[in-house]
N, C-alpha and C positions, 0 to 999 in steps of 0.2 A: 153499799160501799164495797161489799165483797169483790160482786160480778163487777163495779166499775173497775175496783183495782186489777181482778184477773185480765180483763180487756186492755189496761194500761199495759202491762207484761206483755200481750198476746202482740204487740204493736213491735215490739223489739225485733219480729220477723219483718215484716216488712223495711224498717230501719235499716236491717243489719244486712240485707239485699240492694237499698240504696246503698251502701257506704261500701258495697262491694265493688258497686259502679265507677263511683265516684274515687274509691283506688285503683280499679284499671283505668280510669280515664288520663290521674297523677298518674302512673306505670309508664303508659306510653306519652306522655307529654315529657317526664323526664329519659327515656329512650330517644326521642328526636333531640332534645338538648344534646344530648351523649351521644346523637350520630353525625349531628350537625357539626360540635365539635369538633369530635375524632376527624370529620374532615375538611374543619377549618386550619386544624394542630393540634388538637386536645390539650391535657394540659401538660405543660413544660415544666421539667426540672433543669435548672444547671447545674455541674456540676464538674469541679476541675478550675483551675488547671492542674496536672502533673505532668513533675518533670523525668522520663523512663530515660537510664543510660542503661542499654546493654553492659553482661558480664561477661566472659568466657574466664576459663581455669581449668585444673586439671583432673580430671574423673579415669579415676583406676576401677577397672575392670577385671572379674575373675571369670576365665573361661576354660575350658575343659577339653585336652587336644589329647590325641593318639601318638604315643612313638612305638617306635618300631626298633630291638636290640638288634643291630648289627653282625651281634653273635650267635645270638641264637634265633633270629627273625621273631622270636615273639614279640606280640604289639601289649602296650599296659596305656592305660588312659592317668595323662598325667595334670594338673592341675595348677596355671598359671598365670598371671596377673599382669597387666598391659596399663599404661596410664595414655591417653590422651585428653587434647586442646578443646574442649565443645561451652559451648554456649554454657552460662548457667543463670541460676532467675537475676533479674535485672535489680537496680536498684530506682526505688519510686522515692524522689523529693516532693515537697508540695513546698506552696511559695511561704516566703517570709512575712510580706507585707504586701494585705490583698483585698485592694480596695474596690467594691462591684456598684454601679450604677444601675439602676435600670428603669426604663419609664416605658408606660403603656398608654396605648389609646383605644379605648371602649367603641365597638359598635356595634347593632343590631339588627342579626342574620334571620330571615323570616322561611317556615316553611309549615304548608298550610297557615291553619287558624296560632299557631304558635311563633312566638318571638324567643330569639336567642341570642344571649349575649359572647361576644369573642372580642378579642383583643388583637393586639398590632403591638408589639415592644421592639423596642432596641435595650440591650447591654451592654454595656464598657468596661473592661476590668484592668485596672494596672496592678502589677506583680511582680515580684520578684525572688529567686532562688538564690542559697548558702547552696553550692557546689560543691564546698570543702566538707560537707557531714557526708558526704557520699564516700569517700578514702571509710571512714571508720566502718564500716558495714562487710570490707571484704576479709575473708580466708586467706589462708596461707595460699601461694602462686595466683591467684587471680587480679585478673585487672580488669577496669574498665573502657570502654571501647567510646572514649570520649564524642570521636566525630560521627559516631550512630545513633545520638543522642535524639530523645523526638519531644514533643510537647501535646497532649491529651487533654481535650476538652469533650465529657458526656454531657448530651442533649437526649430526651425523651424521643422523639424524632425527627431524622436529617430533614424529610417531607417540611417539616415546621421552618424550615432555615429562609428567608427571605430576605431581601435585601443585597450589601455588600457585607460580607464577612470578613473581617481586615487583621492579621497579627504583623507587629510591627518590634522590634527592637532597637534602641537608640536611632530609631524614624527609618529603619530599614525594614522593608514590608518582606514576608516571610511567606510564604504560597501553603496552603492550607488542603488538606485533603479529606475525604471522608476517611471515617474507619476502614481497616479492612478487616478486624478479628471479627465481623459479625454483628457489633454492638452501634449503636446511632451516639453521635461525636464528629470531630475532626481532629484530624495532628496535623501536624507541622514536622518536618527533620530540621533540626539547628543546626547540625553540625555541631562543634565545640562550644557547650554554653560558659565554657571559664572565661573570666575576662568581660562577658558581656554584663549589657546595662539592663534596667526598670524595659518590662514588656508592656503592652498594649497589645488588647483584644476585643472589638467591636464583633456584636454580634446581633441581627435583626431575625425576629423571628415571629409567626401565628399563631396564638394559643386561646383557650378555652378552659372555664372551670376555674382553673385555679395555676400559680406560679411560684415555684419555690426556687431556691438553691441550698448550698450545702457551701460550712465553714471550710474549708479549704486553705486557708493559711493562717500565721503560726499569730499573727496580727488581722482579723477580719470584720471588715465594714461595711456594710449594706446598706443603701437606700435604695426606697420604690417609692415611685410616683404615679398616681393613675386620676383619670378623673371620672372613674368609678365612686358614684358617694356611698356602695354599701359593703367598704370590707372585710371580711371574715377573719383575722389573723390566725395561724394554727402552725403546726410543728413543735422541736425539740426547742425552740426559742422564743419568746414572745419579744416586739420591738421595745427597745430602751424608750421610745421618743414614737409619738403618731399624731396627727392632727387628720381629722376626719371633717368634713365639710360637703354640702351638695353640691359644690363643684368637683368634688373627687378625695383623695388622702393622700398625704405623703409618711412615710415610719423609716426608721433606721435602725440598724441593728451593728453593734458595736460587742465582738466577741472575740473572747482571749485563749490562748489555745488547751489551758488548763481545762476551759468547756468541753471540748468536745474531743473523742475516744480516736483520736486518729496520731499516730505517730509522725515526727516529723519528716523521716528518713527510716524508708522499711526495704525489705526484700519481697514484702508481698504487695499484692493490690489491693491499699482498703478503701477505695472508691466505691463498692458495693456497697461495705459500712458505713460510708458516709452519707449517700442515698438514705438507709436503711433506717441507720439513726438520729443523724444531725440536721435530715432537710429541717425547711422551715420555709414561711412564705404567705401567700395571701389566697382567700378564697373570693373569686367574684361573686357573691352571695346573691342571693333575690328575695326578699326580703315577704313572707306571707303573700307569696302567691293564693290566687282565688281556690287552688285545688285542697291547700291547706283549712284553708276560712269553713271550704262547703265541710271538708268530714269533720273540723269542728263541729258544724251546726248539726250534721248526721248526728253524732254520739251525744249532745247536749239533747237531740229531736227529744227524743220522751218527756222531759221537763217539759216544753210542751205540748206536751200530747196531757201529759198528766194534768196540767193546771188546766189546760182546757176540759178536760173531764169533770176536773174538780168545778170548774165555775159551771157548765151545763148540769152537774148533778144540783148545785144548790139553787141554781134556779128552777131548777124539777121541783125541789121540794116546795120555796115556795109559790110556785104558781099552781101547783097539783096536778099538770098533766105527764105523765110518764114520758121517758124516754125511753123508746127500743134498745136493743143490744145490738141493734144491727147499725142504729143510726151512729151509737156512740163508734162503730167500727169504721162507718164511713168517713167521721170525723177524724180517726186516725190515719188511716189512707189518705186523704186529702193531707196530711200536714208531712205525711211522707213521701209525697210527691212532690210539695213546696220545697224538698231538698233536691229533689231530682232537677226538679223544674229551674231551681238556681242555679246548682251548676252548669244545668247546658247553655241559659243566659250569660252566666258569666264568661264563658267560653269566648261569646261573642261581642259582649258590650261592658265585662269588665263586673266587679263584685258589687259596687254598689249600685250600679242599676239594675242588676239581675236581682237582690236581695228585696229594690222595693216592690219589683214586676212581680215576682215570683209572690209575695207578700201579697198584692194587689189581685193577683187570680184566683188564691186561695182563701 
C-alpha cells in the first residue's frame, strides 16, 4: 500500500506538466480572442454626453520690472501687478434626463481552429441640459462664452464608430467631429445651447468582449438588447429588470443621480470618474469552454490515477500475481495523456467527443 501510494504522488509530475499544456494552449486561445477583438473594436464603453461652455475672467498677475530714478539714474527692481482677460477652466453640465438605448447583434469571427465572438450595435440617446446651473459656478468678473459652447461624447475607440453617427436638436442635425484633445469621442459646437430643445444622438459601432456605459444624467435609463443567450452582467450597477432566453437577453437599468459620485455642474472634468467608477454593462460570456473542462479533468487526474491503483492493487491481492512498480507507472502515464490526448481532440471536434475518443484509446 505504501509504494502504491508513493507512485500515486510521483504521478502529480506528469499531471502538473499536462495542465501546464493545457494553460498555454487557454493562454493563446484567449490572446486570439483579445486580438481578433481589439481588431474587430474590442470592447466599448460609452460615456457622455457633456455639455463644456468655455470661461474666460480676469487673472492678475505679479511681475517684477526694473526702473530707473531720473535723479540719480540708479535702477531698483520694483514689483507690480497686471490683471488681464484669458480663458479659465470651463464649466461641465451633464444632461437632466438621459435616456440610452442600445441593441447588439452577435456574430462569429474565425481564426485558425478558434471561433470568436464580436458584435455590431447601434445606440440612441435623448438628453437634455438645465443651462441655468451653469451662471452659479462663476467668480467674480467672469462670464461665459455662451456661443463656444460644444457637446462630448467618450467612445473606447473612434476605429469602433461604424455606421451613420447622427446629433440632432429639435430635428436640426448638428455635424459631429472627432476629438481633438487626444482622447476617442466626438463633439459637436452648439453654438448657444439657451433656448434649445431635447437632443438626439445615434451612434453605430464594432465591439468585442464586453459593453458598458456610464450614468450620465441626473435621470438615467438604460436598455440593452442582444440576442447573445449567455450574459455576464458586471459593474457599479446591476440591471433593475433582465430576461435571459436562448434567443438572447434584454435588462434595463433605471438610475437616480443620488447613485452615482458625479456632480451635476462642475468646473472640473469628471468623465474619468465616471468611466472609473460608474460604468456598468454586460460581458459576452462563453460559457465552459473545452480549455476550462480539460484542466478540470487535469487537476481531478489523480483521483483517477488513484482508484485505478487502488482497484489494480486489490485485484493483485486477490489473484496472487504481483504487479511491477513499473507497470503501476505506466498505468499513470497513460491516464495522463488521456488529458493530453482530450484536449487536443477537443480542439478539433468539441468536448464531448474528444472526452469519449480520448477515453476509448486509453
Amino acid at each position: 500500500f505504501l509504494i502504491v501510494g508513493l507512485l500515486a504522488l510521483l504521478m502529480y509530475i506528469p499531471l502538473f506538466f499536462v495542465s501546464a499544456v493545457i494553460d498555454d494552449r487557454a493562454q493563446f486561445s484567449r490572446e486570439t480572442i483579445r486580438d481578433v477583438g481589439r481588431e474587430w473594436g474590442g470592447s466599448q464603453l460609452l460615456s457622455g454626453p457633456v455639455l463644456i461652455i468655455p470661461v474666460e475672467g480676469p487673472v492678475t498677475f505679479a511681475e517684477t520690472v526694473a526702473v530707473t530714478d531720473p535723479q540719480t539714474g540708479d535702477t531698483r527692481e520694483e514689483t507690480r501687478t497686471r490683471t488681464e482677460i484669458r480663458p479659465k477652466a470651463p464649466v461641465h453640465l451633464l444632461p437632466v434626463a438621459f435616456d440610452l438605448a442600445i441593441a447588439t447583434r452577435t456574430e462569429t469571427r474565425s481564426r485558425g481552429i478558434f471561433d470568436v465572438p464580436v458584435y455590431t450595435g447601434t445606440a440612441e440617446a435623448r438628453f437634455d441640459f438645465d443651462t441655468d446651473a451653469a451662471t452659479g459656478l462663476l467668480a467674480e468678473g467672469e462670464r461665459l462664452l455662451w456661443d463656444q459652447a460644444s457637446l462630448r461624447v467618450t467612445v473606447t475607440e473612434n476605429r469602433a464608430l461604424r455606421g451613420d453617427t447622427r446629433l440632432t436638436r429639435d430635428g436640426d442635425a448638428l455635424p459631429l467631429e472627432p476629438r481633438a484633445d487626444g482622447n476617442a469621442g466626438v463633439t459637436a459646437a452648439l453654438g448657444d445651447p439657451r433656448g434649445g430643445g431635447a437632443y438626439t444622438l445615434a451612434l453605430g459601432f464594432n465591439g468585442a468582449a464586453d459593453l458598458s456605459a456610464t450614468p450620465m444624467g441626473r435621470d438615467t435609463t438604460v436598455t440593452m438588447t442582444s440576442d447573445w443567450p449567455h450574459p455576464s452582467f458586471f459593474g457599479a450597477f446591476l440591471p433593475d429588470a433582465s430576461e435571459v432566453t436562448d434567443e438572447g437577453f434584454t435588462a434595463s437599468w433605471s438610475i437616480p443621480h443620488l447613485a452615482r459620485p458625479l456632480p451635476q455642474a462642475a468646473r472640473e472634468d469628471y468623465d474619468g470618474i465616471a468611466r472609473q467608477q460608474s460604468a456598468f454593462g454586460v460581458r459576452y460570456f462563453q460559457p465552459n469552454d473545452f480549455y476550462q473542462q480539460a484542466f478540470r479533468a487535469a487537476r481531478y487526474g489523480i483521483l483517477f490515477i488513484a482508484l485505478t491503483f487502488l482497484t489494480v492493487l486489490l485485484i493483485e491481492g486477490r489473484t496472487g500475481k504481483p504487479t511491477h512498480p513499473v507497470q503501476y507507472i505506466l498505468i499513470g502515464l497513460a491516464q495522463s495523456v488521456f488529458v493530453l490526448l482530450m484536449v487536443s481532440y477537443a480542439e478539433q471536434i468539441g468536448f464531448g467527443a474528444a472526452y469519449a475518443l480520448s477515453a476509448a484509446a486509453t
